[in-house]
C-alpha positions in Angstrom: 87.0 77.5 61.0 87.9 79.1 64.4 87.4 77.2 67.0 86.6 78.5 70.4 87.7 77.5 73.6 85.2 76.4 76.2 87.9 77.3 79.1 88.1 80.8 80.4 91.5 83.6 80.0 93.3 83.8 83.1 92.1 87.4 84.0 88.5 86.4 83.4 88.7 83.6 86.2 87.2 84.8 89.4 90.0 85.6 92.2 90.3 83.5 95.4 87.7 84.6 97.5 87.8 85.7 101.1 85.3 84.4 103.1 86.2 86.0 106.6 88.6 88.4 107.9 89.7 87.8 111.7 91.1 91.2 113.5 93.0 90.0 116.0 94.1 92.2 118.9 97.2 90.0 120.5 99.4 87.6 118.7 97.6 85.1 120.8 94.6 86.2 119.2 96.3 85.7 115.6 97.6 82.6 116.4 94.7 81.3 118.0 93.2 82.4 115.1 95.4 80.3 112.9 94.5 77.2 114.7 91.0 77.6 114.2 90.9 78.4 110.9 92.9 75.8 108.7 94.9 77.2 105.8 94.1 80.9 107.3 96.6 83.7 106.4 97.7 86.3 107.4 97.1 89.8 106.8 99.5 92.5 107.7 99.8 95.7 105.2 98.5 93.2 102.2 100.3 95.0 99.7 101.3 91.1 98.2 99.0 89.2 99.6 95.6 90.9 98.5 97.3 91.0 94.7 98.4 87.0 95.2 94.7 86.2 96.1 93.2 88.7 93.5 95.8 86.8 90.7 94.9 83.1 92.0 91.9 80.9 91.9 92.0 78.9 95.0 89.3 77.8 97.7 87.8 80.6 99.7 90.3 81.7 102.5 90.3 82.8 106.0 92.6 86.4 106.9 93.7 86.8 109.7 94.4 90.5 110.1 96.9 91.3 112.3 97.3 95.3 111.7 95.4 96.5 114.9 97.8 94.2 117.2 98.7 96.1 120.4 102.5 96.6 120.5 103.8 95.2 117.0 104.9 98.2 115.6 107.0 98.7 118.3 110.8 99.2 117.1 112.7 98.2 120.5 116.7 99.4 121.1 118.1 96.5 122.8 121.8 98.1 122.9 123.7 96.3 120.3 120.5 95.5 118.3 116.9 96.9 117.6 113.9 94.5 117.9 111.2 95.3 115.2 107.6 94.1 116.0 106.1 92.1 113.6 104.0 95.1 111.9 106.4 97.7 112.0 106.2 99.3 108.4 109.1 100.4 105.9 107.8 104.0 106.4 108.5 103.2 110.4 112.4 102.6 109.6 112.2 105.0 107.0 111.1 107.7 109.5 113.2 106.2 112.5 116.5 108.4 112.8 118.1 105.3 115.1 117.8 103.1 112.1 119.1 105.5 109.9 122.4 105.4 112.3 122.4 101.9 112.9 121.6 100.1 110.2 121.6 101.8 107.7 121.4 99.3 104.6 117.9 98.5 106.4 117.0 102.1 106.0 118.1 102.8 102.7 116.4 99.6 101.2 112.9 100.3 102.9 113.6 103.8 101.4 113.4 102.3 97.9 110.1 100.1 98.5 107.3 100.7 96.2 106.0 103.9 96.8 105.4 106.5 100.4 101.5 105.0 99.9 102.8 101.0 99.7 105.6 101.7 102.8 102.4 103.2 104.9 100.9 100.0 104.3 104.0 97.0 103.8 105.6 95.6 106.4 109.2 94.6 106.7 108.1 90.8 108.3 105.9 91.1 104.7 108.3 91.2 102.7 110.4 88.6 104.5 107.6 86.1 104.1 106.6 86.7 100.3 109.9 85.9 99.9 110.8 87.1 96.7 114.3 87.2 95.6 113.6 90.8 94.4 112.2 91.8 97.4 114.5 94.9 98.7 114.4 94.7 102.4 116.0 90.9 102.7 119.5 91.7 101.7 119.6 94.2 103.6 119.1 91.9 106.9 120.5 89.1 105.4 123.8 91.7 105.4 123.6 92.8 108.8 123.1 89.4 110.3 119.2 89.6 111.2 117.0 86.8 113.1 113.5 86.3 112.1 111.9 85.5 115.5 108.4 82.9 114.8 105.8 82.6 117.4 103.6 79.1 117.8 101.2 77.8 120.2 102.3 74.7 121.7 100.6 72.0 121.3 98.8 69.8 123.3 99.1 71.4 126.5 97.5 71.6 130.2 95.0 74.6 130.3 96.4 77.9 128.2 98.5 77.5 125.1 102.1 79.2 125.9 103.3 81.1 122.8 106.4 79.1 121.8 109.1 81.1 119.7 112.2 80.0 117.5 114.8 82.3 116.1 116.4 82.0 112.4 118.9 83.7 111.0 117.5 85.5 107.7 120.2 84.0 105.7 118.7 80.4 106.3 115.1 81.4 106.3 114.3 80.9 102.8 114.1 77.3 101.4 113.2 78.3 98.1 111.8 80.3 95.8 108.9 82.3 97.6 108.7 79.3 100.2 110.3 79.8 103.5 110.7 78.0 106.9 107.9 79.4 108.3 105.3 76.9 108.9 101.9 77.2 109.1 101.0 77.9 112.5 103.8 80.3 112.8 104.0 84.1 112.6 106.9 86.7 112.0 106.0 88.4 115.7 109.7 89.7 115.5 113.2 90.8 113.4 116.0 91.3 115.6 118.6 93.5 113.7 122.3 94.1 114.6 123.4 97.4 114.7 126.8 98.4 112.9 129.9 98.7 114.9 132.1 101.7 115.1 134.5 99.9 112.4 131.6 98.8 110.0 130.3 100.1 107.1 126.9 99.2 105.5 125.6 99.8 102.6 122.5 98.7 100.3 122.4 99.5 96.5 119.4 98.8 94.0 119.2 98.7 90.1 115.9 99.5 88.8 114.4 100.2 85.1 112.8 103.5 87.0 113.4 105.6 89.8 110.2 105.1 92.1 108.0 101.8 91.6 110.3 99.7 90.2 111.3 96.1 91.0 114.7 95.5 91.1 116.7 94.2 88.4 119.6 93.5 90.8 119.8 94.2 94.8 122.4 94.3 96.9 123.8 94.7 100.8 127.2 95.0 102.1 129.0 95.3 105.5 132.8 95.8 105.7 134.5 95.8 108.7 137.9 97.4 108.4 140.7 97.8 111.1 144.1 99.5 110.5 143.9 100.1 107.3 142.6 96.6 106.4 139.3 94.8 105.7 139.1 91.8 108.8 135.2 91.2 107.5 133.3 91.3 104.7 129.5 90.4 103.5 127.2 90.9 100.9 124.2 89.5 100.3 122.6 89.6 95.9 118.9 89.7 95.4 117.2 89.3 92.3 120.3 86.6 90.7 118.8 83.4 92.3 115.6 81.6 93.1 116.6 83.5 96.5 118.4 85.7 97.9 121.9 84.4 98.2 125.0 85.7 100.3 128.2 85.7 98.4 131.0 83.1 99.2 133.1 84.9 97.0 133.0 88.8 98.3 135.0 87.9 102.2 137.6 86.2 99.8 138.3 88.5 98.1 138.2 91.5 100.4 139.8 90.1 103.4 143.2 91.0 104.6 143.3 93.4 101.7 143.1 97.1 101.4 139.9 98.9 99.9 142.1 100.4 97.1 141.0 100.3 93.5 142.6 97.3 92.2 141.4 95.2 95.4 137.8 97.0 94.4 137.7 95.6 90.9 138.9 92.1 91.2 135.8 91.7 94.3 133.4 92.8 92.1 134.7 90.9 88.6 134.6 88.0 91.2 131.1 88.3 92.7 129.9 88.9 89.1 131.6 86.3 87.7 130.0 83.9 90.3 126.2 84.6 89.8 124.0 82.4 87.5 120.9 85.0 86.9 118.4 84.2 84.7 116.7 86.0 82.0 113.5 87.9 82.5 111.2 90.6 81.5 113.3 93.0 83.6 116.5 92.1 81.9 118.6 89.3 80.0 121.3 87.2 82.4 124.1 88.6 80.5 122.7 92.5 81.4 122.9 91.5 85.4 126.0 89.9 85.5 127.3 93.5 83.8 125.3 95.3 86.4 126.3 93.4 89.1 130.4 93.9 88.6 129.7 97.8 87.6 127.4 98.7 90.7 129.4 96.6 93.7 132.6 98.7 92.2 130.3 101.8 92.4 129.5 100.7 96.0 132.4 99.6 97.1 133.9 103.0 96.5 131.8 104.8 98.2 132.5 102.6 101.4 136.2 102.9 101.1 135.2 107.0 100.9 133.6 106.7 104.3 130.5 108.1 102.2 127.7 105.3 102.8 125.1 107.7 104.3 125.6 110.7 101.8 123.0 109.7 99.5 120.8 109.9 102.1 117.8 112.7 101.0 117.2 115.4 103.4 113.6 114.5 105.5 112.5 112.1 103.3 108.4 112.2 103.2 106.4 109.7 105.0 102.9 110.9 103.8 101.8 110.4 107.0 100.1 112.8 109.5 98.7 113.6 112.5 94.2 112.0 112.2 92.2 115.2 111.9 89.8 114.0 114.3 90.9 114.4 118.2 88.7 110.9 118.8 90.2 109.2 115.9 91.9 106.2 116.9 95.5 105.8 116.5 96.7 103.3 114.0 98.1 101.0 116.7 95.3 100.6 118.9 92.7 100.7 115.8 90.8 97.1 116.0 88.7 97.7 118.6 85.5 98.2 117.3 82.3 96.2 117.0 83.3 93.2 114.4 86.1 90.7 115.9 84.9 88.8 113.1 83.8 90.4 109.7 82.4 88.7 106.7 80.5 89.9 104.0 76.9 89.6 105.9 78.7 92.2 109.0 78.5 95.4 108.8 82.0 98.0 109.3 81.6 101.6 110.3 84.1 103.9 108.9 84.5 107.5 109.9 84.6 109.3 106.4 85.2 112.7 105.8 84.1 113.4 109.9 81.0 111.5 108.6 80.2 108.1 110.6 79.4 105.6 107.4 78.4 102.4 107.5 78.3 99.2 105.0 78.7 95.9 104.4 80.9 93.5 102.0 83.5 94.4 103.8 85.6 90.7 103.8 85.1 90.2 100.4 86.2 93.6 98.8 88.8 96.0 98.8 88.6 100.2 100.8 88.7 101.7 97.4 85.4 99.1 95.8 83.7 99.6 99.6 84.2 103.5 99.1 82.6 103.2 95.9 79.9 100.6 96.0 79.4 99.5 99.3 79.4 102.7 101.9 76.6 104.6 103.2 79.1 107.8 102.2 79.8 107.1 98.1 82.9 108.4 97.6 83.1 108.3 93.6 86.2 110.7 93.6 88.1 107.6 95.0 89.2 105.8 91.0 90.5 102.7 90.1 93.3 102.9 88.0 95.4 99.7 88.2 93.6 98.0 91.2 97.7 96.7 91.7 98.9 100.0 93.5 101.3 101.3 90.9 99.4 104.5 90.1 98.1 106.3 92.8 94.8 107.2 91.8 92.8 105.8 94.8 94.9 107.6 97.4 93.1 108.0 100.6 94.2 108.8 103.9 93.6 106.4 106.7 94.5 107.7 110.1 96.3 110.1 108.9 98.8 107.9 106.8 98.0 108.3 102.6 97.5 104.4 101.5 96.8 103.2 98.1 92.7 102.0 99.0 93.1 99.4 96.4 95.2 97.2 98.2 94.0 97.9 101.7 90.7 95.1 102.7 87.9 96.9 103.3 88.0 95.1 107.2 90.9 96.7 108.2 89.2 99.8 108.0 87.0 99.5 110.5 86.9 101.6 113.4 89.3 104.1 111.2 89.4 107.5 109.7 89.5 107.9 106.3 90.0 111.0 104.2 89.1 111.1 100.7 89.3 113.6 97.9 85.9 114.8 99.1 86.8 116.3 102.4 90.5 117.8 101.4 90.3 121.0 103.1 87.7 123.0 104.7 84.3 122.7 103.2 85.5 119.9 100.9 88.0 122.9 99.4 91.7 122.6 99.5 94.4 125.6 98.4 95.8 122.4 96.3 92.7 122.2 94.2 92.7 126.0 93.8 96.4 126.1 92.4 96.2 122.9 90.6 93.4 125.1 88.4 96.0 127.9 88.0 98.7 125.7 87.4 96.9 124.1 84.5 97.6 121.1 86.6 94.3 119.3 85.7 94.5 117.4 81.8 91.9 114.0 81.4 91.5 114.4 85.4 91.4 110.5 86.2 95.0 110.9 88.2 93.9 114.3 90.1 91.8 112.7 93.3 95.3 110.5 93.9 97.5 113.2 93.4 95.6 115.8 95.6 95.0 113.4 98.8 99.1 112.7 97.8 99.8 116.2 97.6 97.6 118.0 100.7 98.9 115.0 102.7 102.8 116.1 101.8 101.9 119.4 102.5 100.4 118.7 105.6 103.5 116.9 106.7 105.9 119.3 104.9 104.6 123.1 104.7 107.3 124.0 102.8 108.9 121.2 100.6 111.6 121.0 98.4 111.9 119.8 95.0 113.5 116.9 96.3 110.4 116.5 98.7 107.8 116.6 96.0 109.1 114.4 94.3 109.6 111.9 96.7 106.2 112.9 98.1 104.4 112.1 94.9 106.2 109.3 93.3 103.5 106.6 94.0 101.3 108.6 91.5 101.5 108.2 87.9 100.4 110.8 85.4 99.2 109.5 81.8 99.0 112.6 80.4 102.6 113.6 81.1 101.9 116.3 83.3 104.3 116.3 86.2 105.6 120.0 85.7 102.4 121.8 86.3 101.6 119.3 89.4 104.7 119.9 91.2 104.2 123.7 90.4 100.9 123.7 92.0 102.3 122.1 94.8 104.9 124.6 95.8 101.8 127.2 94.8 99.7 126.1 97.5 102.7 125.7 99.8 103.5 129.5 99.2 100.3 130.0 100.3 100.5 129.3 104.1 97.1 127.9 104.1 97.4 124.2 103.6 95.2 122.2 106.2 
């Protein structure tokens, strides 16, 4: 006899629900916010939070959304250090030139986040406070000495709050797995990073099981300091080994006072290897990382005794991110303005779609791509669901300009904003794209092409005339089941050839 479980599968319990999303305007706001609203968190890009609620089956939750704050994406120069606001994006350090100079392990990890859709969207303070040890961006910080700067109200006090804020290194942030120091009514308002000095080299290196969209099977920064010949400081911080993020005891000792010649190269990284204790995983077995780990710190130690860190560095790397068609369309850092301070499934959000005001509500509760779909004045069918995790692409939209996977963007944040779906590509809803993905035989089953055509007109937009190199960049969030990449990227360049691409 089989006997049948009263209890339900994991993916058939309903998801944590969100009963209200705050927009805050200020940090005060947000942290006001936080106060008011026990247990409240916050909402930034939501690239992991909206997939942690959507995989748990907690209480219903207050968001406090803090993407419309005035001034945090602002990436400050403060001389010997850059001050990132607490919403500044990985496409923003991607895109930032300064950075790119600077500190460039920062750069080059951001570079290797998710997907040009997911770094539109993620946040650099995000990732610091999931705090996964396979998340890229933290040994990149971790390396070049970074602060984590957290904002409080006090408590307690005579008439307004002052905003209280602490600074702690990166390296000492994390007190566990995914658990940090952060408590809970403190925000990431800030990451001051240390530039490189004339005699230091940085450098961050990945291993992945694919080239775009891949968590990392190892991760690692490193900044040598050498003078005269000889390495005077050395660090290098290992993701994806630990429960954490870890800097290595091991790599100064072996580096300093030495030479960066090849026999000094291979006993630092048998030695760093030799002193991890990774675990196995569906990624890959312990034994596989500890390989890894010796063969790719040789690889990138190397290249720093070369002087050759920034080579790898791809020409104009695409941001999918232009200019809002509309002349009125609000900027994405002063968006938030609009009629709802306070939006829960019973408010109504008005999105300007297509150049079409729409209106709906069920905005707390759902995702952009479901509220396209089910919930909007405007229907926009030609937005699909194909993973509802952002790993495929298929419900790329643009939202003020900047293409965003619409499946792991809440439906609040998009009020007041622009969005452009596979509906309005173009003039008249008609796109050269469209035309040469029909020439190019670009089109097989079809469920992929909306997601690959807002990708595409939005790289080519951006880029009139994009490499190989470009394209493929420019269209790595968006994954193909029927194999078809050729044709795609051929239509591409066919509509590019064309002049006529906005």
């Amino acid at each position: 006899m089989v006997t049948v479980s009263g209890e339900l599968h994991e993916v058939q319990r309903a998801s944590t629900p969100i009963e209200r999303v705050v927009r805050a305007r200020t940090w005060r706001d947000a942290l006001e916010a936080l106060g008011s609203f026990p247990g409240a968190r916050p909402l930034a890009g939501g690239t992991d939070l909206l997939l942690d609620l959507a995989r748990s089956h907690e209480d219903p939750v207050t968001l406090v959304d803090l993407s419309a704050i005035d001034g945090g994406d602002a990436i400050v120069d403060e001389g010997t250090s850059f001050l990132l606001g607490g919403r500044v994006t990985h496409n923003q350090v991607v895109g930032d030139p300064r950075l790119r100079d600077h500190c460039l392990p920062l750069a080059q990890a951001c570079l290797e986040i998710g997907s040009p859709q997911l770094r539109n969207r993620a946040t650099v303070a995000g990732n610091l406070a999931t705090a996964s040890p396979a998340n890229d961006s933290i040994s990149a910080l971790m390396a070049l000495g970074a602060t984590v700067v957290l904002s409080r109200l006090a408590q307690d006090p005579v008439g307004e709050p002052p905003i209280i804020t602490r600074e702690v290194e990166v390296a000492r942030f994390f007190t566990g797995f995914r658990s940090t120091v952060c408590g809970p009514d403190e925000l990431i308002t800030g990451i001051r990073v240390p530039k490189l000095t004339a005699d230091q080299q940085g450098l961050w290196v990945k291993v992945g099981l694919r080239r775009a969209q891949a968590i990392s099977v190892v991760h690692a920064a490193m900044v040598v300091e050498v003078r005269d010949g000889r390495v005077i400081d050395a660090r290098l911080a290992l993701g994806s080994v630990a429960p954490t993020v870890i800097m290595s005891h091991v790599f100064p000792a072996a580096l300093l006072d030495r030479r960066l010649d090849e026999a000094t190269i291979a006993a630092a990284a048998r030695s760093v290897a030799a002193s991890i204790t990774p675990i196995d995983d569906v990624r890959a077995t312990a034994e596989y990382r500890t390989a890894v780990t010796e063969a790719v710190l040789a690889r990138a130690l190397r290249t720093v005794a070369a002087g050759q860190a920034a080579q790898a560095w791809p020409t104009d790397p695409p941001l999918l991110r232009v200019r809002p068609r509309s002349e009125s369309a609000p900027a994405a850092a002063t968006r938030g303005t609009g009629r709802t301070e306070i939006v829960t499934d019973e408010s109504e959000i008005s999105v300007r779609i297509n150049g079409e005001t729409a209106e709906g509500a069920a905005a707390a509760s759902t995702t952009l791509l479901d509220w396209l779909r089910d919930h909007s004045s405007i229907a926009c069918l030609g937005v699909k669901e194909g993973c509802a995790e952002g790993e495929c692409g298929a419900c790329t939209v643009q939202i003020d300009g900047a293409a965003a996977m619409a499946c792991l963007v809440n439906a609040a944040q998009a009020d007041g904003a622009e969005v452009i779906t596979v509906e309005g590509l173009g003039v008249g809803g008609r796109h050269p794209l469209q035309e040469t993905f029909v020439d190019e035989f670009a089109v097989q089953c079809g469920f992929c092409i909306p997601g690959f055509l807002v990708a595409g007109a939005t790289l080519l937009d951006e880029c009139p005339a994009p490499s190989d190199e470009q394209i493929e960049m420019g269209l790595a969030g968006n994954l193909c089941r029927c194999t078809g990449y050729y044709p795609i990227s051929a239509a591409v360049r066919a509509a590019a050839a064309t002049g006529e691409t906005r």
